[in-house]
C-alpha positions as CSV (number, residue, x, y, z in Angstrom):
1,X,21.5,-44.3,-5.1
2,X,18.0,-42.6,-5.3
3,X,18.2,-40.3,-2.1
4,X,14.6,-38.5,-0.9
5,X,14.8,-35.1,-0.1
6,X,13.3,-33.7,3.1
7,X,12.5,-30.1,4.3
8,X,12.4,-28.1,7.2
9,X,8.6,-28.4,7.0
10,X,9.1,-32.3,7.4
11,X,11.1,-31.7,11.2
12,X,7.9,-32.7,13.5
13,X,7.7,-31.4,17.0
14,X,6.8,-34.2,19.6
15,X,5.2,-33.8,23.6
16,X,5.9,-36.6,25.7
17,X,3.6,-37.8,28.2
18,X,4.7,-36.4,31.6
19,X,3.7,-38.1,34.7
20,X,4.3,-36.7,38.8
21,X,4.3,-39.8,40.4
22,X,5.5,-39.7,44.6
23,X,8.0,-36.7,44.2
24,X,8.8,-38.3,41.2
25,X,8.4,-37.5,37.7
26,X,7.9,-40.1,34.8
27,X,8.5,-39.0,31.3
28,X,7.2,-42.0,28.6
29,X,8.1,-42.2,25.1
30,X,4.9,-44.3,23.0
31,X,5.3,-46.4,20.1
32,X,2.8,-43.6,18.3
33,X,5.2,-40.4,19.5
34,X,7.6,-41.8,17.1
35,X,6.7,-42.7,13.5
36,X,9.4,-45.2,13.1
37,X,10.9,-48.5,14.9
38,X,14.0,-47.7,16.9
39,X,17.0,-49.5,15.9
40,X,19.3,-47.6,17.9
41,X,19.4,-45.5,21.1
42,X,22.8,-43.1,22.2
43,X,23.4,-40.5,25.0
44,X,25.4,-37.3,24.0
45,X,26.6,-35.4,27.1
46,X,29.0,-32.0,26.6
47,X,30.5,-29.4,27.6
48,X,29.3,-25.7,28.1
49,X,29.1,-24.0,24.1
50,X,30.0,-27.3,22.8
51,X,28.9,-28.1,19.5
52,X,28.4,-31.8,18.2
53,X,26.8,-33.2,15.4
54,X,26.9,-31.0,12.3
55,X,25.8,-33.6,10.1
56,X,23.2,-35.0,7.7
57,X,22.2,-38.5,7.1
58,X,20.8,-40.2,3.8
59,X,18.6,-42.8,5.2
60,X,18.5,-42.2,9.1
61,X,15.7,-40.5,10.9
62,X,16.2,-39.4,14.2
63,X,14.6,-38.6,17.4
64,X,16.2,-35.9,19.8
65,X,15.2,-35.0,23.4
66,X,17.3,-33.6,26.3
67,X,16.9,-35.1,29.5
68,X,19.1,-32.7,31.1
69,X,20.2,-29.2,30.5
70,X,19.5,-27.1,28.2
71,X,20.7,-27.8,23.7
72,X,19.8,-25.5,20.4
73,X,19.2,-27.5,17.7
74,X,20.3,-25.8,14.6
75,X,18.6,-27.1,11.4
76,X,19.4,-26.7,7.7
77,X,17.6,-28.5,4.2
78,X,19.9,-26.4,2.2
79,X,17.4,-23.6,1.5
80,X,16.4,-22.7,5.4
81,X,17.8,-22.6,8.5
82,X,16.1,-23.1,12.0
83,X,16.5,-23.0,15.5
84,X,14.8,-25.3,18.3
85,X,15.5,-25.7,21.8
86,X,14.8,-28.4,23.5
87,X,15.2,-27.9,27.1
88,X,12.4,-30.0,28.7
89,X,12.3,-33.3,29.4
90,X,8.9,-33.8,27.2
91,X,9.7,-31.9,24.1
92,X,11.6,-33.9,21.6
93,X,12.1,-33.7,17.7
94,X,11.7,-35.5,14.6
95,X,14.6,-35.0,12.4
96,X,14.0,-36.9,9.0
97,X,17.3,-37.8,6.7
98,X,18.6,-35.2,4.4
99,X,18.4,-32.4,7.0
100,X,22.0,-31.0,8.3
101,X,21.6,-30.9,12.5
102,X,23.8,-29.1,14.6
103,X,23.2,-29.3,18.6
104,X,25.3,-26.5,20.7
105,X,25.5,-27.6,24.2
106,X,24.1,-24.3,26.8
107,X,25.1,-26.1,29.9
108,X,27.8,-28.3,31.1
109,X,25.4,-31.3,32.7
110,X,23.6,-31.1,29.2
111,X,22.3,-34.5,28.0
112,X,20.2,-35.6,24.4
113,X,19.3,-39.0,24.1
114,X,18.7,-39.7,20.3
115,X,16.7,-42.8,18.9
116,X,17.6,-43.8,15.0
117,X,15.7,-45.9,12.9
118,X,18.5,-47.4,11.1
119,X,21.6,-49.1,12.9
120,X,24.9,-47.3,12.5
121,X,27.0,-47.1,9.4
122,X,29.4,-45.2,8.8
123,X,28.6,-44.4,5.3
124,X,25.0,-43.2,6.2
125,X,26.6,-39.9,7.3
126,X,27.0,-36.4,5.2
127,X,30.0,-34.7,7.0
128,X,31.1,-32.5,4.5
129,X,28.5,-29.5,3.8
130,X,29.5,-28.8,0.5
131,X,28.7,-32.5,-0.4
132,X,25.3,-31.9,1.7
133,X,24.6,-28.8,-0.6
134,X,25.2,-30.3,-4.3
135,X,22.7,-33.5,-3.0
136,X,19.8,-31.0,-2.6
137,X,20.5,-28.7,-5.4
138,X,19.6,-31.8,-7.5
């Protein structure tokens, strides 16, 4: 299976539209924020210096944002390492496949909200990081 290889260059920032509507605030994801068609939506919710994640994908691109709380996204291609918070409700990222993603909850009412482009399979997923490492050594 040919696999591309991605980069921490190739992690794209996104700002949402924000809108303060009655006491209200509106927060709108476009079909032009993200560069893909959503096949899949899921909530993650956890507890205080939680970690989840700490995974790659082969295929899957993914789009993170935290509605509520406060979640470092740690980053890896295998050469570089990077750290992004995302704590605010219209910063979200771009996480293309082949890029190892850890999220460390900072608050106990912490919640992402990730959108996938591919529906879930099992096999899609790197979960061992020695594995992760010898596919982009190649």
């Amino acid at each position: 299976m040919k696999i591309k290889k991605y980069y921490l260059k190739d992690v794209k920032s996104v700002k949402l539209k924000k809108k303060s509507i009655n006491n209200s605030t509106l927060t709108v994801i476009n079909d032009f924020d993200i560069d893909f068609k959503i096949r899949r939506v899921f909530t993650v919710s956890s507890g205080n210096n939680e970690e989840r994640g700490d995974h790659a994908h082969y295929k899957c691109s993914q789009f993170l944002f935290c509605v509520q709380g406060s979640i470092d996204v740690e980053l890896y291609d295998g050469i570089k390492k990077k750290k992004i918070k995302l704590d605010n409700k219209t910063k979200g990222i771009i996480i293309p496949p082949t890029i190892w993603s850890k999220q460390i909850y900072q608050n106990k009412n912490s919640v992402l909200i990730v959108c996938c482009d591919i529906y879930y399979n099992e096999n899609e997923y790197i979960n061992d990081i020695n594995k992760f490492e010898n596919l982009k050594s190649k």
